[in-house]
C-alpha positions as CSV (number, residue, x, y, z in Angstrom):
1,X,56.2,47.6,40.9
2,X,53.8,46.3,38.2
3,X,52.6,46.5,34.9
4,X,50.0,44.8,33.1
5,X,50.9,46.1,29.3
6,X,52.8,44.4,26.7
7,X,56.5,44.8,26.1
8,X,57.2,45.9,30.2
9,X,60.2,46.8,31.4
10,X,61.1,46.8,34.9
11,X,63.8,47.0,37.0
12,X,65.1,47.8,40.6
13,X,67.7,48.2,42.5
14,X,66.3,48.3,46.1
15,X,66.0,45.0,48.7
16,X,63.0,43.3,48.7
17,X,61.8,44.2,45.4
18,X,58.6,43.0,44.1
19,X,58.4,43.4,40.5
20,X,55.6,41.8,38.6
21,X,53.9,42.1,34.9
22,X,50.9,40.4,33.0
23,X,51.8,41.3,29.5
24,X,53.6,39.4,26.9
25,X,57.2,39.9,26.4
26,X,58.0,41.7,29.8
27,X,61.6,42.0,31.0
28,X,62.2,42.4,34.6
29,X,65.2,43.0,36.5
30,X,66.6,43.4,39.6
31,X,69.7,43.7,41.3
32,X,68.8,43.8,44.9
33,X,68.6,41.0,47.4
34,X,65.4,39.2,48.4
35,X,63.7,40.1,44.6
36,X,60.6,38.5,43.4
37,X,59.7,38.7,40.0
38,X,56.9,37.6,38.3
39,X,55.4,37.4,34.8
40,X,52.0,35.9,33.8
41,X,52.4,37.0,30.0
42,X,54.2,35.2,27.8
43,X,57.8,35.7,26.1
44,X,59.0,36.6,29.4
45,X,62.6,37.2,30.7
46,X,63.0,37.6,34.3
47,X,66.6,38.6,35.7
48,X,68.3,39.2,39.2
49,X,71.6,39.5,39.9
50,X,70.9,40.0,44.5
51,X,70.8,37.5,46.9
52,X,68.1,35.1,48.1
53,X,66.0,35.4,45.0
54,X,62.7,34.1,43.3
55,X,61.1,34.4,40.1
56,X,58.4,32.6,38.7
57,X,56.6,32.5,35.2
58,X,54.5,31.2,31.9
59,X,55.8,28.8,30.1
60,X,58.5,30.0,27.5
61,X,59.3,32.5,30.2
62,X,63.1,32.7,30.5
63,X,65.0,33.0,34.2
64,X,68.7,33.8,35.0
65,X,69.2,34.3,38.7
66,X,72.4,34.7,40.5
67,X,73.3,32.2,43.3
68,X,75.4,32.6,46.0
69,X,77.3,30.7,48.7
70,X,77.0,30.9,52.7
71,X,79.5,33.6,52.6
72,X,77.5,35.7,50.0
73,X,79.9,35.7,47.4
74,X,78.6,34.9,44.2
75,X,79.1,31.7,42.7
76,X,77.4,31.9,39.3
77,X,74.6,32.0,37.5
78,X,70.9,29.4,37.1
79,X,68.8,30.2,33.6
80,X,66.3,27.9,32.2
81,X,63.3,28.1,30.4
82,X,59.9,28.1,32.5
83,X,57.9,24.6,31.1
84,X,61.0,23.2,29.6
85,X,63.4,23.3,32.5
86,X,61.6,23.9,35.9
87,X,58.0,23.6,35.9
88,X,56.1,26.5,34.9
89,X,54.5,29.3,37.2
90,X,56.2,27.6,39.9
91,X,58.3,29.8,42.6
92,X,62.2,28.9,41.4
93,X,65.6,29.5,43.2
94,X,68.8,29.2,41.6
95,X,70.3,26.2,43.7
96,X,73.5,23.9,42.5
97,X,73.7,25.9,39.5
98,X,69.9,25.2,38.7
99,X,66.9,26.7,38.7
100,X,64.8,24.5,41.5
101,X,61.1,24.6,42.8
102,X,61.1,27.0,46.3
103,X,58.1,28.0,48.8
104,X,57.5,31.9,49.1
């Protein structure tokens, strides 16, 4: 799913989700497992609550994604700022309760 528009809202819910905007001030979302979301615009807030991951953005773009253990229970959450945090349109992973620089 994509959008190149300002103000963007996206969301899914589905495995292997590949949500992905160019506007400023996007929100994306995703609760599946194996999500990649993506914002070029900036103001961007990129969210996913499944397992396995990746989001990447702008700088100022904010992240939260979930990380989990070896079991796949949920161990918490990684947010940062893109350009302040983790480098900016960089692939990230939450990883040790941070958001860390991943290959896709």
């Amino acid at each position: 799913m994509s959008s190149s528009g300002n103000g963007a809202k996206l969301a899914s819910s589905g495995y292997g989700a590949q949500l992905a905007s160019s506007g400023n001030g996007a929100k994306l979302a995703s609760s599946g497992n194996g999500a990649k979301l993506a914002s070029s615009g900036e103001n961007g807030v990129l969210c996913s609550s499944g397992c396995d991951t990746r989001a990447k953005g702008k700088a100022g773009t904010w992240v939260a994604l979930a990380e989990f253990d070896d079991d796949g229970k949920c161990v918490g959450f990684a947010t940062g700022c893109a350009g302040k945090d983790f480098p900016a349109d960089v692939w990230v992973c939450a990883k040790d309760g941070k958001l860390v620089e991943v290959e896709v």
